[in-house]
N, C-alpha and C positions, 0 to 999 in steps of 0.2 A: 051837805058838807063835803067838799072836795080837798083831800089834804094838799099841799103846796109845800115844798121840801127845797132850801138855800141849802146844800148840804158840802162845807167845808173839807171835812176829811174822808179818806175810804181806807175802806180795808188794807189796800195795796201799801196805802203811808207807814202800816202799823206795822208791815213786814209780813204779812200773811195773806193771801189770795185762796177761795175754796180752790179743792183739785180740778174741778173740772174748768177754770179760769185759767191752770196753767198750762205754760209749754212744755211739751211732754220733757224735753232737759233739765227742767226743773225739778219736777218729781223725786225727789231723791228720798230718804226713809227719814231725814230729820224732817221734810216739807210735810210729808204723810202725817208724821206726828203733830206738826200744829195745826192744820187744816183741821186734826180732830178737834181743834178747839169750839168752833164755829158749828151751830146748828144746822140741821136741814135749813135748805136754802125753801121747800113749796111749803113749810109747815106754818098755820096759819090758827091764828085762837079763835074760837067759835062765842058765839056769846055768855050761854052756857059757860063757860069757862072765868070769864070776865067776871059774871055774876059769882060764880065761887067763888073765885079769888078777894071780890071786893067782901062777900058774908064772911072767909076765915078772916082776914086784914080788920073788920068792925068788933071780931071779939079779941084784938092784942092789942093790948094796954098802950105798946110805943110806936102805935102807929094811929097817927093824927087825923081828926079829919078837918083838915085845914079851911077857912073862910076865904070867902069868895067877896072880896069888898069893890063899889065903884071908885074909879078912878076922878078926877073932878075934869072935867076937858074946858079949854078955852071957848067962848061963842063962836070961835071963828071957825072951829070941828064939826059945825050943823048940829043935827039932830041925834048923831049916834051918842053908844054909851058903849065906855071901856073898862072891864071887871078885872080884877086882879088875881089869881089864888096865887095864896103866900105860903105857897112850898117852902118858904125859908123860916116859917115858925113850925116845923116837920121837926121831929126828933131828927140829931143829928145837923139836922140845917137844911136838909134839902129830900125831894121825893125817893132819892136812894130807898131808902128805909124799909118803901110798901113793897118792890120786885124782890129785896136780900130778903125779906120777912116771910112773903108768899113763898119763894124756893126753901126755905128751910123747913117751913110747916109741911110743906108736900114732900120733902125730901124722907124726915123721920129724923126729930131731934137726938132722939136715943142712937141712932145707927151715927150719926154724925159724933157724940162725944167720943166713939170709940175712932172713927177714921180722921176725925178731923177735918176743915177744911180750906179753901185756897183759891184766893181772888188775886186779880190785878190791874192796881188803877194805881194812878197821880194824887188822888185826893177822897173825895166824897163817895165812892163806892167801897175805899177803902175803910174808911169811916165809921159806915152802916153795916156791914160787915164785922169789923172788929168790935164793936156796940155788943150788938148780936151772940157773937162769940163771946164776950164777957158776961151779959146776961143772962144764956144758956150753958154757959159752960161748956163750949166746944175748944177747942185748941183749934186757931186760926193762922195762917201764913198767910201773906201777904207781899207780892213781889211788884217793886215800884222800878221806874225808872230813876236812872243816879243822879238827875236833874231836879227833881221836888227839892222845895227847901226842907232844911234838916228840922225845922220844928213841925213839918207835917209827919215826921217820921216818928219822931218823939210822943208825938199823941196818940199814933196808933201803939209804940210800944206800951202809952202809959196805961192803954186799954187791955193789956194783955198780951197783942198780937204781938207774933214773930214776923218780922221785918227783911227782906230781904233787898237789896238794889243793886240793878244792873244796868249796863248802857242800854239805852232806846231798842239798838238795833239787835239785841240778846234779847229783849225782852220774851217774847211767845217763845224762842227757844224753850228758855228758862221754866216758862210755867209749864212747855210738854214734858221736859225733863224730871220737874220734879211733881209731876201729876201723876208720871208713870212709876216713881222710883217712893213716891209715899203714900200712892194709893186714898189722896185725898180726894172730897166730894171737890170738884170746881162750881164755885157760882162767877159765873160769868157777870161783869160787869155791865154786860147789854147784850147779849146774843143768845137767850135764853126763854123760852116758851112761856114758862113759869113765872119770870124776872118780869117778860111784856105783862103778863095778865097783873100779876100786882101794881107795877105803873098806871095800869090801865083804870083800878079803882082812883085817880084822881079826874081821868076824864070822865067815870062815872058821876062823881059827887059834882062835878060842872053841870053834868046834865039835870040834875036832880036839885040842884041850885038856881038853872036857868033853863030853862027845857027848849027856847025859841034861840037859843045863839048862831048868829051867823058864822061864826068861823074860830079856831083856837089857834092861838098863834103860840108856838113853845120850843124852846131851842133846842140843840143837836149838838149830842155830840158822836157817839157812839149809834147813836140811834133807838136805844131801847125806850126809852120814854116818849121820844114822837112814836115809834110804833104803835106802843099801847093807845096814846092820843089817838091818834090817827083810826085805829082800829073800832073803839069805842065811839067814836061820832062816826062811822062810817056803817 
């Protein structure tokens, strides 16, 4: 398995480059502060790790192990076969669920009700997250872009979460600010050790499903779940 990456957006779109990508002009102490947002750039999950993450993730209740069904293909497709996993019958809707669920168990649910804590995403990370925090009883923030429609917002509040929305281009500001200023755990939406290896229990249960597959094909956006993909057939 060789992974193969179409990969639409980068870091740079999102207003944030690690430090050692910048010019030294840029450096300034607010650039300092979001750069911490972002992982080591050589840190890499070992298998051992994968396998943890997939045994805590098989003993919590809202984390699915989703089917892997064929696809029906026309005769004119030859001889191949095209399998499905339906990450969208995943609590919440989507694989979010296993990366937010693996960092909280490693993190210490107990240490979290007292800190609280604090993601940022458009939609479906936000989600699984605020899920999370209503089910465990954490107090959750959540800082969206001022562009989400207003009934994504409304869901996360009806979840419990604290809601916040800024322009695009504040965003990483915003979560250094008040990362530093509330003292909350961050779960990273996708740039997160912990976050990869929980995604990475769906490209387990592929393999364990189909052990001879030629290749995974799975979208991008962020990156943290083709990582874990990627990582787990490789």
């Amino acid at each position: 398995f060789k992974p193969r990456f179409t990969y639409p957006c980068s870091v740079d779109s999102l207003g944030a480059l690690p430090t050692d990508k910048m010019p030294d002009a840029t450096r300034d102490e607010q650039t300092i502060k979001r750069a911490k947002l972002w992982g080591p750039a050589d840190e890499v999950c070992t298998l051992l790790q994968l396998e943890e993450a997939k045994k805590r993730l098989d003993g919590a209740d809202d984390v699915l192990r989703t089917p892997l069904v064929p696809l029906t293909l026309p005769k004119s497709a030859g001889n191949g076969s095209l399998l499905l996993k339906l990450e969208n019958l995943q609590t919440c809707g989507s694989f979010k669920i296993r990366g937010m669920k693996n960092k909280l168990l490693k993190s210490g649910v107990a240490e979290l009700k007292e800190k609280g804590m604090l993601t940022f995403s458009a939609g479906n990370a936000g989600r699984a997250v605020a899920y999370l925090g209503q089910s465990l009883g954490i107090p959750t923030k959540i800082i969206m872009p001022n562009t989400v429609p207003k009934e994504r917002r409304a869901l996360l509040e009806s979840m419990g979460a604290t809601v916040e929305q800024v322009p695009s281009p504040e965003l990483l500001d915003t979560v250094a600010a008040t990362l530093e200023s509330e003292g909350r755990l961050l779960v990273h939406p996708f740039d997160d050790l912990d976050l990869i290896c929980g995604h990475a229990s769906c490209g387990l249960e592929i393999l364990e499903d189909c052990s001879d597959v030629d290749a995974v094909v799975v979208c991008c956006g962020g990156g943290g779940f083709a990582a874990g993909a990627a990582r787990t057939n490789k």
